[in-house]
N, C-alpha and C positions, 0 to 999 in steps of 0.2 A: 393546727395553725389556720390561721384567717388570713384569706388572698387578699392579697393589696387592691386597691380600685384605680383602676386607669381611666381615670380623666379624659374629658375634653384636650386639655392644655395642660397635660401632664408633659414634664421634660421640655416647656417653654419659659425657662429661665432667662435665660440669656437670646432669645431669640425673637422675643415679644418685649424686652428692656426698650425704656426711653429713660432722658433725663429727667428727673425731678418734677420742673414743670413745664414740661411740653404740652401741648395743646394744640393739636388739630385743624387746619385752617377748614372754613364751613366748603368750602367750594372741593375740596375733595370729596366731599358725603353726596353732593349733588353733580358732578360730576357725567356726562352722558359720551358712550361709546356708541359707536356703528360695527355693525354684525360685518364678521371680514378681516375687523383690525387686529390688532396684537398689542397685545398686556401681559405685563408682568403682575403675577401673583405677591403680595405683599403685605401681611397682617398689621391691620393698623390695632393696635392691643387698647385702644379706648373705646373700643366698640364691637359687643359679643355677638351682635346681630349678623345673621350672614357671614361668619367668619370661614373660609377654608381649613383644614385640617392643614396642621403645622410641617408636616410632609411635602406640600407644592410650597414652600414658600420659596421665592427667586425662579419659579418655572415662566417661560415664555409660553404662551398658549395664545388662541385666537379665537374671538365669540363668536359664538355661533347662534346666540337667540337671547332675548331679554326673556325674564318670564319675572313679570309683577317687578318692585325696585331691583331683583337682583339679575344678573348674565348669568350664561351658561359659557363655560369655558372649555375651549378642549385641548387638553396638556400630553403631550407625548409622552408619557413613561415608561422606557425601553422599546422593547417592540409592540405596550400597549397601547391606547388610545384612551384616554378618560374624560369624563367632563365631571367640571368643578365648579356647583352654583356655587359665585359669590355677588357679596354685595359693592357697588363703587366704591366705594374709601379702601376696599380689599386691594386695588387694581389700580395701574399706572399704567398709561401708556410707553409704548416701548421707545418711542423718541421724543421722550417727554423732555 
């Protein structure tokens, strides 16, 4: 038998869904954060670039450094600590 391929975005059915035709306002994509703040992780599904792995998605985390268009995120996972580059349209501010 032949192993299945696990995708990028395998098992993002219903977690990467929009309606029909949704569309992206441009000011999310451009969007700029200050190192400090707190963002919520949030896959925007119309754009593959800089996307998080579907595991942080809804995680509150805090940047810690831009590097090139995307942040560095650092998300508490149990008693880990991880950081997650992503790109702006990924991320929303927490008292948005």
């Amino acid at each position: 038998m032949v192993k299945k391929s696990q995708g990028f975005r395998v098992k993002t059915r219903k977690k990467l869904a929009r309606e029909a035709r949704y569309r992206p306002l441009i000011t999310k994509f451009i969007q700029k954060f200050n190192i400090g703040e707190k963002v919520i992780i949030d896959q925007e599904p119309t754009s593959f670039k800089g996307m998080p792995f579907s595991r942080f998605k809804g995680m509150v985390g805090e940047i810690i450094e831009k590097r090139g268009r995307a942040y560095v995120v650092k998300v508490k996972v149990g008693k880990k600590i991880k950081k997650v580059i992503s790109r702006p349209e990924h991320l929303k501010p927490l008292n948005f």
